[in-house]
N, C-alpha and C positions, 0 to 999 in steps of 0.2 A: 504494500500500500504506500509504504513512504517512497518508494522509485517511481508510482505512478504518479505522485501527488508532485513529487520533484518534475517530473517533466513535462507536468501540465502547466508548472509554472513559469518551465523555461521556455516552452511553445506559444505559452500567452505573453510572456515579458520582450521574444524576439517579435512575436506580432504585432503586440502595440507600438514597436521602432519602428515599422516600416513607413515612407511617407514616399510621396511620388507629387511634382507641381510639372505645369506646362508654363514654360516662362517666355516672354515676350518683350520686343521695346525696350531694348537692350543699347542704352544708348554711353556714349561716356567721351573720354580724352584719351590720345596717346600720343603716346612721345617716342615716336621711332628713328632710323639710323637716314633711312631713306629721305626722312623730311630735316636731317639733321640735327635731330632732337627737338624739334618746337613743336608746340605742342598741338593736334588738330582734333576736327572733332569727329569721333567713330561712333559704329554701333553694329549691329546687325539685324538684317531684316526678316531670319526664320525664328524658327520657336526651337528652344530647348526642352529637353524632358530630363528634371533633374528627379533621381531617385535614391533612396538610402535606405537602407535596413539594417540595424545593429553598426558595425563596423566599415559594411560592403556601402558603395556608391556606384554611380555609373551615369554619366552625362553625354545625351547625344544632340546634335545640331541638325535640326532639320530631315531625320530618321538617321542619320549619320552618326558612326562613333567619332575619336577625335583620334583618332589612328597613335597608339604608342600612348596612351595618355593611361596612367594609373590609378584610380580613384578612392579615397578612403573618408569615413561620412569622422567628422571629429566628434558629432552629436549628431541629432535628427536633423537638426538645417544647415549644418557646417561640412562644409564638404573642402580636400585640401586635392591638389592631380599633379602628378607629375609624371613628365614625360622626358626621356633620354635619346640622343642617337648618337651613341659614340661617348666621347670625354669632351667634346667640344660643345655637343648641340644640349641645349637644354630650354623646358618649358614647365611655367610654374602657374599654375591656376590655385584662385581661391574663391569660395564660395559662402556666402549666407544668406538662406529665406527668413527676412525678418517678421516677427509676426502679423506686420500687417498688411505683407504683401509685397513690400519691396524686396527686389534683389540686387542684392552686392555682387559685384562680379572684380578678380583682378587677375592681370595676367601679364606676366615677364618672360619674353623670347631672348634666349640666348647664343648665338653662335650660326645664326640664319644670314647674314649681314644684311642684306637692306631692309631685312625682317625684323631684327634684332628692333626689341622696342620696351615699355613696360605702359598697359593699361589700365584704367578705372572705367567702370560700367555700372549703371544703375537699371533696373529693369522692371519689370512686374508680373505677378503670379497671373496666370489667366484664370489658369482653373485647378484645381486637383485631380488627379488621372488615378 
C-alpha cells in the first residue's frame, strides 16, 4: 500500500508540472555584429509552443525545433536552452511566462559572425495548449 500511495503521488506531483503556452508578438532589441553592434529593433512573426514538465522543456518556432538547442524548464515558467557547434559556436536562450501573460524572451549568439548578436524580446501568451 505505501509503494502504491508513493506513486500516486509522484504521478500526481509530475502532473500538476506540466504546462504548455502558445506564445506570440514577440517583439524586442538586438545588438548584432552585422549592424555593428547598435542596436535595432527585432521580433518574430510565428508562434512558439513553449512546454515544460518537471525538469524537461522543449520550444519550437512555428512547428519547428531550434535545431541543437537543449532545453531545461528551471520551474514551471522558466525555461534556460543551450545550444553548441563545436568550441566556437554557441547559443544561449532564456525564458519566463510571467503570470500574466507576458513573455521574456533573451538570446546571445556566439561564434556565427554576422550572426553573432545578444537579444531582448517581450511577447505574449495567446493561449494555453
Amino acid at each position: 500500500m505505501k509503494q502504491f500511495l508513493t506513486a500516486m503521488f509522484l504521478f500526481i506531483s509530475f502532473g500538476a508540472t506540466a504546462e504548455c503556452w502558445v506564445v506570440g508578438d514577440m517583439r524586442g532589441i538586438s545588438y548584432s555584429e552585422r549592424n555593428n553592434f547598435h542596436p535595432e529593433e527585432d521580433g518574430f512573426s510565428g508562434t512558439f509552443i513553449i512546454k515544460t514538465n518537471g525538469e524537461d522543456a522543449s520550444i519550437t518556432y512555428s512547428g519547428t525545433d531550434a535545431g541543437g538547442m537543449a532545453y531545461k524548464a528551471l520551474s514551471k515558467n522558466s525555461i534556460i536552452g543551450i545550444g553548441a557547434n563545436g568550441e566556437t559556436q554557441h547559443v544561449i536562450d532564456s525564458w519566463v511566462i510571467h503570470p500574466t501573460g507576458t513573455v521574456l524572451m533573451s538570446k546571445t549568439i556566439s561564434g556565427y559572425g554576422n550572426m553573432d548578436s545578444t537579444k531582448a524580446f517581450v511577447g505574449k501568451v495567446k493561449r494555453k495548449c
